[in-house]
C-alpha positions as CSV (number, residue, x, y, z in Angstrom):
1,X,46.3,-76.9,84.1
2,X,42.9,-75.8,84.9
3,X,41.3,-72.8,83.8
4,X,39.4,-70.4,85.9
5,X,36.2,-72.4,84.7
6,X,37.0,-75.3,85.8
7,X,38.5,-74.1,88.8
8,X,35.0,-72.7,89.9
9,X,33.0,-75.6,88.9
10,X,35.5,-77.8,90.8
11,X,35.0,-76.1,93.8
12,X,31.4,-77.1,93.8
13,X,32.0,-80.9,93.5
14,X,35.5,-80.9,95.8
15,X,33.2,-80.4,99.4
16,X,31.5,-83.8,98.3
17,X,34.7,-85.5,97.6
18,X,36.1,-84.5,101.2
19,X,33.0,-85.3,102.9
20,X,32.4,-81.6,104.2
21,X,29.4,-80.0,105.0
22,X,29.4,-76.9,102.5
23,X,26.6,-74.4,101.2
24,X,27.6,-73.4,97.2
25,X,26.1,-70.9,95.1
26,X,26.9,-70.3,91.5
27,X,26.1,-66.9,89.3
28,X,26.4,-67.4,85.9
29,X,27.4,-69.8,83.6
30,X,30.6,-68.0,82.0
31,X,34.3,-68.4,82.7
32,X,33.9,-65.3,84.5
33,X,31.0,-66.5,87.2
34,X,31.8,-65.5,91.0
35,X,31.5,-68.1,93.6
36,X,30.8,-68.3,97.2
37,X,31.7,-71.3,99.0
38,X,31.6,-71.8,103.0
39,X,32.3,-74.5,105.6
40,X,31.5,-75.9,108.6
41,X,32.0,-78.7,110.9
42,X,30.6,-82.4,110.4
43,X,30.4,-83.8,107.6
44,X,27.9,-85.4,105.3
45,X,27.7,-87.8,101.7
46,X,27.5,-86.7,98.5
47,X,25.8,-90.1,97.1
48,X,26.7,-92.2,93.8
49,X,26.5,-90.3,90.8
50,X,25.0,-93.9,89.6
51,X,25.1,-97.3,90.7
52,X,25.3,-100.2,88.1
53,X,21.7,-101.4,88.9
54,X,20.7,-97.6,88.5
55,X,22.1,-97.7,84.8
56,X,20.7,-100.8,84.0
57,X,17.4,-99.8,85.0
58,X,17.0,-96.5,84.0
59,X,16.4,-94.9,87.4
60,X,17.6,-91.6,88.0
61,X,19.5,-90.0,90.5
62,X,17.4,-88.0,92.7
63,X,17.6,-84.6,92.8
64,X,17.3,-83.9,96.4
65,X,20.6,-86.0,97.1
66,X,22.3,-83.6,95.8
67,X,24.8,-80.6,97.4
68,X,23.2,-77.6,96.9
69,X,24.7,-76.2,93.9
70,X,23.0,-74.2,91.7
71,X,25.4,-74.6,88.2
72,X,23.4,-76.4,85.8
73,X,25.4,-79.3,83.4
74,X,23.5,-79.6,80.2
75,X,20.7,-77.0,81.6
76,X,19.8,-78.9,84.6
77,X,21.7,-79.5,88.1
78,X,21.0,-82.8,88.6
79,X,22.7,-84.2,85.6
80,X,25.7,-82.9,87.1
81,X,26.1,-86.3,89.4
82,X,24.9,-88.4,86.3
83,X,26.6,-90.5,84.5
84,X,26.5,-89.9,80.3
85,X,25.0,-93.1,79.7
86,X,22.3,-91.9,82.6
87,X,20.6,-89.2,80.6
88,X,18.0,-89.2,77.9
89,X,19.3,-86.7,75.2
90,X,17.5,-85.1,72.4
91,X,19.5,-85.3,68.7
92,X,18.8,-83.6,66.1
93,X,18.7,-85.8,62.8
94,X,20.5,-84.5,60.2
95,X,21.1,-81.5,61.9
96,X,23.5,-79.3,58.7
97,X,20.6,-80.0,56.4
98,X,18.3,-76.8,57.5
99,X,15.4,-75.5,55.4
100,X,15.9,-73.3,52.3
101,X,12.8,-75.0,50.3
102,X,14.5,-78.3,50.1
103,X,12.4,-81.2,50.1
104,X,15.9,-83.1,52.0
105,X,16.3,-80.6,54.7
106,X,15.1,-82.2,58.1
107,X,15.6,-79.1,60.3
108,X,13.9,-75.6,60.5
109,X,17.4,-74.0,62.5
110,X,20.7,-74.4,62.4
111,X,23.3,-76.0,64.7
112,X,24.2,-73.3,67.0
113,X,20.5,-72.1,67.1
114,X,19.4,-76.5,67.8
115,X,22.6,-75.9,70.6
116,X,21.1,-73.4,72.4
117,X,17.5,-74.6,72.3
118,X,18.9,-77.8,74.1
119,X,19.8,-80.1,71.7
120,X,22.5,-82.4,72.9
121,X,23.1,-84.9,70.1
122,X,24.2,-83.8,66.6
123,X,23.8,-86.4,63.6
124,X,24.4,-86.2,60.1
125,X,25.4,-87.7,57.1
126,X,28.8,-87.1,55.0
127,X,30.2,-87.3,51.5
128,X,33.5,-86.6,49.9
129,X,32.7,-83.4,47.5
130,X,36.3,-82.3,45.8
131,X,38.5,-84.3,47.9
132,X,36.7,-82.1,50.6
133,X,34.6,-83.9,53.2
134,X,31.3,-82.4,53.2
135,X,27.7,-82.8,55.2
136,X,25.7,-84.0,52.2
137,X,21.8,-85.6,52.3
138,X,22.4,-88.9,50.2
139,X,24.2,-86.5,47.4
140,X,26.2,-83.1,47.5
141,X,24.1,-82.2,44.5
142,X,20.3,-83.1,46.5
143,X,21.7,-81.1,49.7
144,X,25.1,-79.6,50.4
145,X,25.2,-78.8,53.9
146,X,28.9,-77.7,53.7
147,X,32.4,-78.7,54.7
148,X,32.2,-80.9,58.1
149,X,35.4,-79.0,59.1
150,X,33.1,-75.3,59.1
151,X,30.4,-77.1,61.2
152,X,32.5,-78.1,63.4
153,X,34.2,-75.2,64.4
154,X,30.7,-74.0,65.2
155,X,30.1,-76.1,66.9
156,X,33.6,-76.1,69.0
157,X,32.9,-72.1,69.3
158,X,29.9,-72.8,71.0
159,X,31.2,-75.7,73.4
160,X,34.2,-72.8,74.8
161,X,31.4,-70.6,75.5
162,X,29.2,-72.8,77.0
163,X,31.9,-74.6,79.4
164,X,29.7,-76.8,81.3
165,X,27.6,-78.2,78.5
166,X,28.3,-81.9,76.9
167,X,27.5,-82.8,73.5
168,X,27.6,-86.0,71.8
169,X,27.9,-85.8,67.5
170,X,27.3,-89.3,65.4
171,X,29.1,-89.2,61.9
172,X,27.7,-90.6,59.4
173,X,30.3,-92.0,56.8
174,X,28.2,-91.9,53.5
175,X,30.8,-92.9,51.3
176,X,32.8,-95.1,53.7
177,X,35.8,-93.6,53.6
178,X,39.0,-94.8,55.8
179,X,38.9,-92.6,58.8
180,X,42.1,-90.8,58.5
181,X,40.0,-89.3,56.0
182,X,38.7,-87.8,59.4
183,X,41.5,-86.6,60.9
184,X,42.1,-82.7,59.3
185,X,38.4,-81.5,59.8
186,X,38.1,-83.1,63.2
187,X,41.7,-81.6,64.4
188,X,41.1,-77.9,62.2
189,X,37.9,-77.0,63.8
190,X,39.1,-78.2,67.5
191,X,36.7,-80.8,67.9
192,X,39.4,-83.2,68.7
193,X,40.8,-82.0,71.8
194,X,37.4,-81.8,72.9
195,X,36.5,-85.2,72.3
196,X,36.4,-87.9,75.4
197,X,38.2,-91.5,74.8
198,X,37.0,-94.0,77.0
199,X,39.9,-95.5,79.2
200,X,38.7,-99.1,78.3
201,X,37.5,-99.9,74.7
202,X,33.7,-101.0,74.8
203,X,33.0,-99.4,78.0
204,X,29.5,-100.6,79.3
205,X,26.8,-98.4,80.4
206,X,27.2,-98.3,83.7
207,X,30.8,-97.3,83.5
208,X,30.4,-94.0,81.6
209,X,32.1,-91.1,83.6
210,X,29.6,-88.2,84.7
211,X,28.9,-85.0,83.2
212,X,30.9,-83.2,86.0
213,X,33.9,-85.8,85.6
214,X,34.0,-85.0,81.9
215,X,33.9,-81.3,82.4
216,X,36.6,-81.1,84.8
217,X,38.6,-83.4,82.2
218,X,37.7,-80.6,79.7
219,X,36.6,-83.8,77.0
220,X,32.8,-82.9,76.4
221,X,32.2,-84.1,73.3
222,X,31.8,-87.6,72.5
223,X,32.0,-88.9,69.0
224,X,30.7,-91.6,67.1
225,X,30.9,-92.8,63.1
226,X,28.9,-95.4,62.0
227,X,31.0,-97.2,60.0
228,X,34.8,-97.6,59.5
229,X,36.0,-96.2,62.3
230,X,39.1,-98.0,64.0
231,X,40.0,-95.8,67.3
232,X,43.6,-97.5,66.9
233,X,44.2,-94.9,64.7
234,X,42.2,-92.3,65.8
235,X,41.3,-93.2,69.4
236,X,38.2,-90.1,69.4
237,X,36.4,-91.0,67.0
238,X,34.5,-94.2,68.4
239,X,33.2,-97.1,66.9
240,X,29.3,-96.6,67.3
241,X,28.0,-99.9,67.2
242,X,30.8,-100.8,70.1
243,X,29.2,-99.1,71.9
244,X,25.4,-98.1,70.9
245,X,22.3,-99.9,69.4
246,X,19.6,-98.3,67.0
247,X,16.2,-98.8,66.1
248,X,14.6,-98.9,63.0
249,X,16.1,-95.9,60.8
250,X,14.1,-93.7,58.2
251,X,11.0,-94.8,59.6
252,X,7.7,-95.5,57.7
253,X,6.2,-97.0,60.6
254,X,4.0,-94.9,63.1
255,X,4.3,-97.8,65.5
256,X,8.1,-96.9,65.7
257,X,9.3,-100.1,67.6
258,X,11.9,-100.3,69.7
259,X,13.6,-103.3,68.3
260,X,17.0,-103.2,67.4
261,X,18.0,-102.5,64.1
262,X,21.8,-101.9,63.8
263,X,23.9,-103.4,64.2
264,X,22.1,-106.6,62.6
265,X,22.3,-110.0,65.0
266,X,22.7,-107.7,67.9
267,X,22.3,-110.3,70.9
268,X,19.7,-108.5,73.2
269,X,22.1,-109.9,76.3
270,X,24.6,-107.0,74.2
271,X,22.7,-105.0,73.7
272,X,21.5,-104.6,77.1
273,X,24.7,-103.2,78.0
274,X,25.2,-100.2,75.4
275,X,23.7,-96.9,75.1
276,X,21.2,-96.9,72.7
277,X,19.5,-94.4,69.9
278,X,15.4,-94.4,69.1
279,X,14.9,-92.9,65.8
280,X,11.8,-91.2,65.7
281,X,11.6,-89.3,62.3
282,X,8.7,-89.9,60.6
283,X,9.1,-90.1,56.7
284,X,6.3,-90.6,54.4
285,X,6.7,-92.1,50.8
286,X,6.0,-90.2,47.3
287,X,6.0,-90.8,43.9
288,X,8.3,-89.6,41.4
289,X,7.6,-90.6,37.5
290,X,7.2,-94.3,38.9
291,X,9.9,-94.6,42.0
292,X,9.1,-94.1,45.3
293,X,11.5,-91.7,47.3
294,X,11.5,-91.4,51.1
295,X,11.0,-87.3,52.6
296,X,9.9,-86.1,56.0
297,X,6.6,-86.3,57.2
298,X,6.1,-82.3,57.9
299,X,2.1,-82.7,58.0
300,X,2.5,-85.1,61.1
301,X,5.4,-83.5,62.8
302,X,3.0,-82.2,65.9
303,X,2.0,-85.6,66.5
304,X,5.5,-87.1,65.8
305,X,6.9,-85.1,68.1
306,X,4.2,-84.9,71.0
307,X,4.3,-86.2,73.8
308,X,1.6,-88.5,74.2
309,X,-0.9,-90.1,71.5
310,X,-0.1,-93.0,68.5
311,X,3.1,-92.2,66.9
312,X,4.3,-89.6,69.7
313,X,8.1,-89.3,71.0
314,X,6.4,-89.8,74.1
315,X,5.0,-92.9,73.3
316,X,8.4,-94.1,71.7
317,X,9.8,-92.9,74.8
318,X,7.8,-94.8,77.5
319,X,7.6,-98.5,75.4
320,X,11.1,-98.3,74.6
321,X,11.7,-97.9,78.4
322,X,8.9,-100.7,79.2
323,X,10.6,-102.9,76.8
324,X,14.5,-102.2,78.1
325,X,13.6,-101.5,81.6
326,X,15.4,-97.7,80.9
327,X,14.6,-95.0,78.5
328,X,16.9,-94.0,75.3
329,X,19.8,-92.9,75.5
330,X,19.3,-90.4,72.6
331,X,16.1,-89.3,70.8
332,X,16.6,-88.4,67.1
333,X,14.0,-86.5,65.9
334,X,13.3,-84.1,62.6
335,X,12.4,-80.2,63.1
336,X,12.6,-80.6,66.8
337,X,11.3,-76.7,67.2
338,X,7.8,-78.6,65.7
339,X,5.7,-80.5,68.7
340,X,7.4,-80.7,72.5
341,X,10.7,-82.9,72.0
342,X,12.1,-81.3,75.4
343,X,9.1,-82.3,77.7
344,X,9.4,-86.0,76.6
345,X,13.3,-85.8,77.4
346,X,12.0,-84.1,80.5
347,X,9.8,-86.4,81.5
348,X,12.3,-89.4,80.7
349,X,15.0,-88.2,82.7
350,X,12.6,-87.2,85.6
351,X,13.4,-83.0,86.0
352,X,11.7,-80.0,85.5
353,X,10.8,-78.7,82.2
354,X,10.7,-75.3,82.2
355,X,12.6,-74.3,79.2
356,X,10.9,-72.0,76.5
357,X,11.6,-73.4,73.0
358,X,12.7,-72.3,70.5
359,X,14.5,-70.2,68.2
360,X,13.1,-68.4,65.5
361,X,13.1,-69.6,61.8
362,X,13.6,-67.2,59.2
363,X,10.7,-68.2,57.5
364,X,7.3,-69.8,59.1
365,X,6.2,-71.8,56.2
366,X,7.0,-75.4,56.5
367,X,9.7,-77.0,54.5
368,X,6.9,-79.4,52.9
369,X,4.5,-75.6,52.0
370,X,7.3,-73.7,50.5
371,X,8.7,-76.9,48.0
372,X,4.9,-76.6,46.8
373,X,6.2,-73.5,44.9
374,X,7.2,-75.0,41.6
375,X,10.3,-72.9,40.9
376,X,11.6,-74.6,43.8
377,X,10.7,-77.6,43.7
378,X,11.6,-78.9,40.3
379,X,15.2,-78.6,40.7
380,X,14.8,-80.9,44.1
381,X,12.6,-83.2,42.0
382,X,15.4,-83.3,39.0
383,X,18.1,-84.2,41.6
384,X,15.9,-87.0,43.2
385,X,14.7,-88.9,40.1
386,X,19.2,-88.1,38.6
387,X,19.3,-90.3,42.2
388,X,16.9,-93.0,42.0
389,X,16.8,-94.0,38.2
């Protein structure tokens, strides 16, 4: 049965669906929003949310197609018509680990703060910790972000208040566990009667559903693991590389190509037909009593994350687009409240950017500044070199 919320956003999209001519206007965004909806005689088309040639080359649906409706799906109206695969999303990349003075974190603000700021894609990397699955950064003892089932349900929280937002979260299965391994957390927080299953297995880009199709279906989250899931046991949690490409991952590389990097031997004809991730979090090498351990690049992150210049998202944004004929599919970026992440996704998916960012950190000195202070620091450093040697 639908609930009031999608009872009101329904009556936006039903006028297109009958052909009727029909002015709609939306206040709010909460379950609660009033509606006014009238009709007239003649009629008049509500266009393709996306035709295959559209998803194949990257070109977006045009706003002024549109019925004038003025509920946004994932802050903007147009993306209401798109399909999922037709939108450029910005992830946040390793999204639990947040701050505190450890060299591992890789974001200034945590997930519901990155939620409301705009970010659409949630990736992180998990360990089993006491037979408890956990968000860990290569070791629960470097950085224990918690238990993925608590994250979750803040994450669930915030999807049922925000009822016409998607969001897509990529697990990363550190240890390779068997993914019944997944089940509890994912069914304990909610996030699985949430999560969208495809009607065909390795569903190509151009036969994603739209935002407003998932909405009314109530499934608006879509989630991926990396490795060992089998969606014949648990059909919502999909098989990322079924249906996704990356590029080169803990970068080094200010050139960032836009090659593909998992899954190895990825035929570009393939590949051509998946959604596809550009990893664009710039880590810089140091030195630790002779081994050489990977952190984020904090002093560049401006640049990293600009929009325009060598090594920008921006850049990233517009060769991977030249090289694919369409732009990412998902931008996964560190400290995204650092540079102008947004505007790039803006600009890639062709709307307005008028969006304030971001939230406030609860401290202003970079993650990099405050592991200068030695007290904090050497534990971090002890952990790293119990890791490496």
């Amino acid at each position: 049965m639908l609930n009031s919320c999608k009872l009101l956003f329904a009556a936006c999209l039903v006028p297109a669906v009958l052909g009727q001519t029909a002015v709609t206007e939306i206040t709010g965004s909460s379950p609660t929003a009033e509606i006014a909806l009238s009709s007239a005689t003649g009629t008049w088309t509500n266009p393709p949310a996306q035709t295959p040639s559209e998803a194949a080359s990257g070109t977006r649906t045009s706003s002024a197609q549109q019925p004038a409706q003025t509920q946004p799906c994932n802050l903007h109206v147009e993306f209401c018509a798109r399909r999922y695969s037709n939108i450029t999303y910005v992830g946040a990349h390793n999204s639990p680990f947040v701050g505190g003075g450890n060299m591992a974190a890789n974001q200034n603000l945590d997930v519901k703060a990155q939620l409301n700021d705009g970010i659409r894609m949630l990736q992180g990397q998990t360990h089993r910790m006491n037979q408890t699955i956990h968000y860990c950064h290569t070791s629960c003892d470097l950085f224990d972000g918690g238990p993925v089932e608590d994250y979750l349900r803040t994450v669930v929280g915030w999807l049922r208040d925000n009822p016409f937002e998607v969001v897509t979260i990529l697990i990363g299965n550190g240890d390779s566990l068997s993914v019944g391994n997944y089940k509890e957390p994912l069914e304990k927080s909610g996030l699985a009667e949430l999560a969208y299953v495809p009607q065909e297995r390795n569903i190509k880009v151009d036969q994603w559903p739209t935002l407003s199709e998932m909405i009314l279906m109530g499934k608006r989250a879509v989630v991926f693991m990396d490795y060992k899931a089998d969606e014949g046991t648990i059909p919502y949690i999909l098989d990322e590389f079924k249906y996704m490409w990356e590029t080169p991952f803990s970068p080094t590389d200010e050139n960032f190509p836009c090659t593909i990097d998992r899954p190895p031997d990825q035929p570009k004809n393939d590949a051509q037909g998946k959604l596809y991730m550009a990893n664009h979090n710039l880590n810089t090498e140091i030195s630790l009593i002779g081994h050489k351990v990977l952190v984020p690049d904090t002093d560049s992150l401006n640049q990293t994350n600009g929009v325009s210049g060598f090594g920008s998202l921006g850049l990233m944004a517009n060769n991977c687009r030249a090289d694919w004929d369409r732009y990412p599919n998902f931008l996964l970026v560190d400290f995204y409240d650092v540079g102008s992440v947004f505007e790039v996704a803006a600009r890639a998916n062709d709307v307005e950017y008028n969006r304030p960012c971001c939230g406030k950190r609860k401290s202003t000195a970079s993650p990099l500044v405050k592991a200068t202070d030695s007290l904090l620091l050497l534990p971090t450093l002890a952990i790293l070199l119990s890791i490496v040697l």
